[in-house]
Structures are given as C-alpha cells and as structure tokens.
Residue frames as qw, qx, qy, qz and C-alpha x, y, z in Angstrom:
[[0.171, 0.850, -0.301, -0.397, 7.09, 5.53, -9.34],
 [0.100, -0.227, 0.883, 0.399, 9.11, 2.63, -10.84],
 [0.466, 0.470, 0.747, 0.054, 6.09, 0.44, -12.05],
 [0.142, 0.879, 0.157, -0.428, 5.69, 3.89, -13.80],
 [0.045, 0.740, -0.578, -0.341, 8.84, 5.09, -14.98],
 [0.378, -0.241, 0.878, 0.168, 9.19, 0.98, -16.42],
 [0.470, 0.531, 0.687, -0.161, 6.32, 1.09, -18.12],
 [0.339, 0.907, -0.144, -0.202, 7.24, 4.54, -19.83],
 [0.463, -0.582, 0.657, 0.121, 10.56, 2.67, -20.47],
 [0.493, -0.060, 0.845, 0.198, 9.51, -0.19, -21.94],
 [0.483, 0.821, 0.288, -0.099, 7.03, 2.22, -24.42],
 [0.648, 0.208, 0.209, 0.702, 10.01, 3.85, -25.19],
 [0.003, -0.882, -0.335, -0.331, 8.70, 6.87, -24.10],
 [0.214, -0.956, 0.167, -0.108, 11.54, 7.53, -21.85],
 [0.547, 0.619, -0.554, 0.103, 15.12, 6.91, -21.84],
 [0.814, -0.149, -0.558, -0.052, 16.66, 4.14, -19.24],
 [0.619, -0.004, -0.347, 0.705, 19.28, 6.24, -18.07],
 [0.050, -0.417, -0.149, -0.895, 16.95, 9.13, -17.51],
 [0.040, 0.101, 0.716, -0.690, 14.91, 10.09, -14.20],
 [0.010, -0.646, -0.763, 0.022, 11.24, 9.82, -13.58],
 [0.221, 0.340, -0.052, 0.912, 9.45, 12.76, -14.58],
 [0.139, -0.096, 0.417, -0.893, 8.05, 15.11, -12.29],
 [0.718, 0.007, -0.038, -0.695, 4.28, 14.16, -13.00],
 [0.762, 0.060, -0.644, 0.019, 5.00, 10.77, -12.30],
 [0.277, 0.064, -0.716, 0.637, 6.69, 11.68, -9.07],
 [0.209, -0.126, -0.022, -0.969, 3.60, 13.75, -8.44],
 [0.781, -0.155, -0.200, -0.571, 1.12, 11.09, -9.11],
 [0.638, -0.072, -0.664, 0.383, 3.12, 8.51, -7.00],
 [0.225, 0.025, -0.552, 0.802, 3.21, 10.57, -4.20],
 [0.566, -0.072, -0.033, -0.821, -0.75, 11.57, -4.31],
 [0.770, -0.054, -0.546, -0.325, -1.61, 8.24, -4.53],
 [0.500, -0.145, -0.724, 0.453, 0.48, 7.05, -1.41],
 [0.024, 0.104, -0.442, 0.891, -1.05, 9.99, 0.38],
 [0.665, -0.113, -0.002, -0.739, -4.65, 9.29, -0.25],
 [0.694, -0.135, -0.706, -0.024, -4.24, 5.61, 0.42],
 [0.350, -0.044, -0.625, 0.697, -2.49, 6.45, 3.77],
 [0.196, -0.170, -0.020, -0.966, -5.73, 9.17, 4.26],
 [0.679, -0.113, -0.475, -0.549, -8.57, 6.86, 3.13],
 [0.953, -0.139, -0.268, 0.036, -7.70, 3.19, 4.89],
 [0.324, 0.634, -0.358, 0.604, -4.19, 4.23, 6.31],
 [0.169, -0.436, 0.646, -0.604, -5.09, 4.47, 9.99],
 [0.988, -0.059, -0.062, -0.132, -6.83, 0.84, 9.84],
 [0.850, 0.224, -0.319, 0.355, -3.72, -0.97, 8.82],
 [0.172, 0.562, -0.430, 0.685, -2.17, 1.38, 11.80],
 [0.464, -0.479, 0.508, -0.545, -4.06, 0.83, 14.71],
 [0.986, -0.038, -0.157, -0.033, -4.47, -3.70, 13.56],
 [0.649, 0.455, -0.449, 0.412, -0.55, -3.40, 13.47],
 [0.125, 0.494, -0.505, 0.697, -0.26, -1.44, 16.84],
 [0.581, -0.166, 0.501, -0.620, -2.94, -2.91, 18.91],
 [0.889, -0.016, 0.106, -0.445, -5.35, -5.71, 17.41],
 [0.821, 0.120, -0.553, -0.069, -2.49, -8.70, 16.24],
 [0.658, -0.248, -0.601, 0.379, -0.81, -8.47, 20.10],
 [0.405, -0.913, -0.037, -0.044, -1.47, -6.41, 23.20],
 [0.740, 0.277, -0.265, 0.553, 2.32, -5.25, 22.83],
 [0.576, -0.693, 0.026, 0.433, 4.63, -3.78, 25.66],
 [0.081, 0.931, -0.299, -0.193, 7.60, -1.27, 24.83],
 [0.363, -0.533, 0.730, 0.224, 10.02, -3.92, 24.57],
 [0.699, 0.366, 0.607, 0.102, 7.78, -6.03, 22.03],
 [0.291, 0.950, -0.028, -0.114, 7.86, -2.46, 19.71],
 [0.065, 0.774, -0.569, -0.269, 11.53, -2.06, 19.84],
 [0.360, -0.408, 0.761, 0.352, 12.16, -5.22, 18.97],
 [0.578, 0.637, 0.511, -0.007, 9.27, -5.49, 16.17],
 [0.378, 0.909, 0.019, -0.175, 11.06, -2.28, 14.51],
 [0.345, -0.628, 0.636, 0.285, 14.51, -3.51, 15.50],
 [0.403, -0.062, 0.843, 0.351, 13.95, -6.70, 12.94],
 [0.392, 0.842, 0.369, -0.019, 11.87, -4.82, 10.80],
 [0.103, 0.971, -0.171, -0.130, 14.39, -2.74, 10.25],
 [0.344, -0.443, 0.737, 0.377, 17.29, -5.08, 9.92],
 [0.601, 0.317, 0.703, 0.209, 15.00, -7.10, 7.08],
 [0.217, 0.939, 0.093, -0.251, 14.26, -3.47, 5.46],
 [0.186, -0.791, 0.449, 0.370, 18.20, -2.77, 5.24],
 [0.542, -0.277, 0.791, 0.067, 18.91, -6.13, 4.18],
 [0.593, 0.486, 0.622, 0.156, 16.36, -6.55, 1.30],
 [0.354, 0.921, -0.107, -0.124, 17.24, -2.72, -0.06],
 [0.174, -0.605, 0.688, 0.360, 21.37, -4.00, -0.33],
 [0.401, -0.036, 0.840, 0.363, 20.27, -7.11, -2.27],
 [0.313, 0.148, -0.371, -0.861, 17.50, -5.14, -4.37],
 [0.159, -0.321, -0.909, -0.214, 14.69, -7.00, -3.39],
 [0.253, -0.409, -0.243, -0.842, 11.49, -5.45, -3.57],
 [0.317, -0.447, -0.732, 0.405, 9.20, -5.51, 0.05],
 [0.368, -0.727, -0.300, -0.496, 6.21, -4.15, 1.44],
 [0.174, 0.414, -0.461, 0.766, 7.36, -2.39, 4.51],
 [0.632, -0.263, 0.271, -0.677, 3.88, -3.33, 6.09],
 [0.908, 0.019, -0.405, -0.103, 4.25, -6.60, 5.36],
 [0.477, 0.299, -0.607, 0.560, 7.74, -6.74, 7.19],
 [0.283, -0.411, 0.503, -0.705, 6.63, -4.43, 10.35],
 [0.823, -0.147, 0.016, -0.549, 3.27, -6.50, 10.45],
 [0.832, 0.056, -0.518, 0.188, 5.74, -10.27, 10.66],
 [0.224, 0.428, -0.402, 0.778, 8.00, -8.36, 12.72],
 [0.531, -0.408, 0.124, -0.732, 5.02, -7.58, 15.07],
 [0.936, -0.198, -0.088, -0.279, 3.48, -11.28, 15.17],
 [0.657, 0.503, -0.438, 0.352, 7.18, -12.25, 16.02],
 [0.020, -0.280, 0.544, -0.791, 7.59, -10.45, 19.00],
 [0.775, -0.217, 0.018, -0.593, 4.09, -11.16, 19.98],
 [0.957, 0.035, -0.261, -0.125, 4.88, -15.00, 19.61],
 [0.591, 0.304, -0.583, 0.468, 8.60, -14.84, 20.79],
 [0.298, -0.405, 0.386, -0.773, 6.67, -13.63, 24.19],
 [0.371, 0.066, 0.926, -0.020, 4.25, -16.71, 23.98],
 [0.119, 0.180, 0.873, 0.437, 2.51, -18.26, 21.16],
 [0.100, -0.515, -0.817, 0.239, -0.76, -17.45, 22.70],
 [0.252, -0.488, -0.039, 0.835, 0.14, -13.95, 23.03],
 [0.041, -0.132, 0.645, 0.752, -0.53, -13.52, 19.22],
 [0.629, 0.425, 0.416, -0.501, -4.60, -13.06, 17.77],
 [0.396, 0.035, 0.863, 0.313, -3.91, -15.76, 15.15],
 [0.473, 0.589, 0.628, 0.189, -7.27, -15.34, 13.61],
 [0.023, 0.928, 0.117, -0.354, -6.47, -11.43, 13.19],
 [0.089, -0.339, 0.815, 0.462, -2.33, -12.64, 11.30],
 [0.339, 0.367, 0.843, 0.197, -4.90, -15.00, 9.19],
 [0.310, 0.813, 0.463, -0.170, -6.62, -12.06, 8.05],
 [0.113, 0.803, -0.454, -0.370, -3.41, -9.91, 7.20],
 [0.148, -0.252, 0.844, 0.450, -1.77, -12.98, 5.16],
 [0.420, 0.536, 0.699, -0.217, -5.37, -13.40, 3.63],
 [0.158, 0.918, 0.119, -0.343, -5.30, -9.92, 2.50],
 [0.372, -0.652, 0.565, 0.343, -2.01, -10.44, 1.27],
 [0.343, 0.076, 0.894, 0.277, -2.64, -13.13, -0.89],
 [0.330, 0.738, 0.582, -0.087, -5.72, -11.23, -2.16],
 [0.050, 0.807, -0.136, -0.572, -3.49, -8.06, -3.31],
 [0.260, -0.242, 0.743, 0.567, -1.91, -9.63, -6.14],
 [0.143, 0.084, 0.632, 0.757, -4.23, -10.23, -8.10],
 [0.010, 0.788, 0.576, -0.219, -6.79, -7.91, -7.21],
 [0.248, -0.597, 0.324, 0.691, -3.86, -5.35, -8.29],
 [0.187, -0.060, 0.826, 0.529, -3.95, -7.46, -11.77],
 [0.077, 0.649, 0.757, -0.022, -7.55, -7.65, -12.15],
 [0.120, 0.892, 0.201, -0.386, -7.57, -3.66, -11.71],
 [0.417, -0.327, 0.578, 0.620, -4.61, -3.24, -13.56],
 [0.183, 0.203, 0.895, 0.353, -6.42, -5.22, -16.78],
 [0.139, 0.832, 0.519, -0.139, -10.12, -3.30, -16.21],
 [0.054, -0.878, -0.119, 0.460, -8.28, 0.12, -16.45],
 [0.326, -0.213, 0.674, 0.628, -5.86, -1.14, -19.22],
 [0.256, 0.507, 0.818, 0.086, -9.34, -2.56, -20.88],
 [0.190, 0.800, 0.568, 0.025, -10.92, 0.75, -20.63],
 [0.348, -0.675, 0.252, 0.600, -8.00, 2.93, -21.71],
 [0.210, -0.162, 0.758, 0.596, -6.97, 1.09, -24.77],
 [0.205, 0.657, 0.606, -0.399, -11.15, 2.01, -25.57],
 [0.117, 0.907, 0.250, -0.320, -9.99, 5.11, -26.53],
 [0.763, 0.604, -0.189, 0.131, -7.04, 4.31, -28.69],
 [0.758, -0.126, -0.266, 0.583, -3.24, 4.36, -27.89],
 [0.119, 0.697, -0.068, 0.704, -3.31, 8.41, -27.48],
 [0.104, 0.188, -0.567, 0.795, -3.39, 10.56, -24.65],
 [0.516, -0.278, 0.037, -0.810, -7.29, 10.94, -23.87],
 [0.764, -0.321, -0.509, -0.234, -7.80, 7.31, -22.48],
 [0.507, -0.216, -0.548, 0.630, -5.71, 7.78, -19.63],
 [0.047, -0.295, -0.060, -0.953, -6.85, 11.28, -19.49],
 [0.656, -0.192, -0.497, -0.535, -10.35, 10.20, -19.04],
 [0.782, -0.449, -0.429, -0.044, -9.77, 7.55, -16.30],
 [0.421, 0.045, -0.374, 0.825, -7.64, 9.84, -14.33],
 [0.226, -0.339, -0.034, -0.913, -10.72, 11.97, -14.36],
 [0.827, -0.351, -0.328, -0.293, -13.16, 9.55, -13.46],
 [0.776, -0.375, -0.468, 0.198, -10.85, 8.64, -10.44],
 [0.239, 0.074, -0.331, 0.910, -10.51, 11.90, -9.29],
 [0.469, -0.310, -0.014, -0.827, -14.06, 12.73, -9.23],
 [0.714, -0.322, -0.621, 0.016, -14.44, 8.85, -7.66],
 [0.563, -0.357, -0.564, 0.487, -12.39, 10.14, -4.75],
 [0.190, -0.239, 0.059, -0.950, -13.43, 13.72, -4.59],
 [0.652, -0.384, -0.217, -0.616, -17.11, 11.96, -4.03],
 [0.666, 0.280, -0.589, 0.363, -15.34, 10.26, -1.29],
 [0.255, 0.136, -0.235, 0.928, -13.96, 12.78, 0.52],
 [0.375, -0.256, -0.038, -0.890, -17.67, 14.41, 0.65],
 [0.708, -0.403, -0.498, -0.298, -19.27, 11.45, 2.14],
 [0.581, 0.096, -0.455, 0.668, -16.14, 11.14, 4.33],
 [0.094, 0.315, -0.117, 0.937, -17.05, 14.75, 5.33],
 [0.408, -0.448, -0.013, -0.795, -20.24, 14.93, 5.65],
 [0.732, -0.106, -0.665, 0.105, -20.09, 11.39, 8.17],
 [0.319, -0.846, 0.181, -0.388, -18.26, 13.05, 10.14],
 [0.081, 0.558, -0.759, 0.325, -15.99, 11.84, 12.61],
 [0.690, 0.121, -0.713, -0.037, -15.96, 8.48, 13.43],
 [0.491, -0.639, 0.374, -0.459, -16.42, 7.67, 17.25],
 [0.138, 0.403, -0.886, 0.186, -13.83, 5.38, 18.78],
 [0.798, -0.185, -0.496, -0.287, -15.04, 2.04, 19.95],
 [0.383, -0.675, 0.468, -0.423, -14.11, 1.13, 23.69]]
C-alpha cells in the first residue's frame, strides 16, 4: 500500500496528508493473499523445518528476537521484511545451539533469493511500466495489465486445481 499510495502522491493524484484509497487497500491486500496462497507455505515449512531441526526453546527464542528487531525497526521507521528477520532469527538460534546445527547450504539459498528480489522486483517493475506507458498515460494501460494478471492467475488456480493435492514427501 505505500509503494502505492507514493506513487499516486508523487503523480499528484492524491494529496500527502490524505489516506490510501480503498482500491489500493484492496489490491494490497489481494496481492499479499495470493502470494501467501500460491508459494506461501514453501517459505513456511524452509523457515520451520528445512534451515534447523528446531526444539521449542529454539522457536521462542527465534520469535523472541524477531520480535524485538520487528519493534525496534517500526520505532526508528525502517522498512523490513518480516521473513527476512524471522528467517535470521531462525539461523540464530539454530547456530547459537551449535554452528553445525544450521543447513548452511539451505541460509545460502534464502540470502541468494534475497539478493535476487531486488532487482527482479525492478526488472518487473520496468516490463509492466514498459507495457503500460504502450497505451498512453490514461487509465486503459493499467486496466489492461491488471486484466492480463488476473486471467494469468485465474489460469493458475485451474492447473493448481486440477493437480490436485500435492502429496507430502517423507
């Protein structure tokens, strides 16, 4: 919603001192819900099982300093990925148990990924800007690629479906 509401901001299309509107909140909140749908319980069960074989006491204290760094960066207004934090937070506890304790090559893939979001963000960012600004500065180029990526993840969803459920791995 802010990358949003800043953007409509800095068009001048909304005032500074004025709240996000509603169709903003709308499409923020769709978007976090189909990410968390789609790919969502990956980044859940690497965090809870695959970077350390964790005990109850590793947990509380992965959420305990996750949660103090959470508090801590929202008083000084710095911006954090909340999976980023848990997911340190994890390999922390994992390591403050012993070093060993910790599937390195599995943290090398999350700070991989990490480094790959930026500008894979930018890159999409720039394609959808590209093929927006197509259609002039009106309303119908966003229109347009709002459609096309609803009917991307609608055809999704149906493969999704018809797949079926996924059978756990042992």
């Amino acid at each position: 919603m802010g990358v949003i509401t800043l953007a409509l901001i800095a068009n001048g299309t909304l005032a500074a001192n004025s709240d996000p509107p509603l169709w903003v909140i709308v499409s923020a909140a769709t978007a976090i819900a189909l990410g968390t749908y789609i790919g969502g319980w990956r980044i859940i069960r690497t965090t809870g099982s695959r970077i350390i074989k964790m005990d109850a006491a590793q947990g509380f204290s992965a959420q305990g300093a996750g949660a103090a760094v959470i508090l801590a960066s929202t008083h000084f207004g710095f911006p954090l990925s909340t999976t980023h934090v848990i997911n340190g937070g994890v390999m922390g506890a994992g390591a403050g148990k012993r070093v060993s304790a910790v599937r390195w090559g599995v943290a090398g893939n999350i700070v991989v990924a990490w480094l790959l979001t930026l500008p894979a963000a930018a890159a999409i960012g720039a394609a959808v800007y590209g093929l927006t600004s197509v259609f002039g500065s009106g309303a119908l180029g966003p229109v347009l690629v709002t459609l096309m990526a609803l009917g991307l993840v609608a055809s999704i969803f149906v493969r999704r479906a018809q797949q079926g459920t996924p059978v756990p791995a042992n």
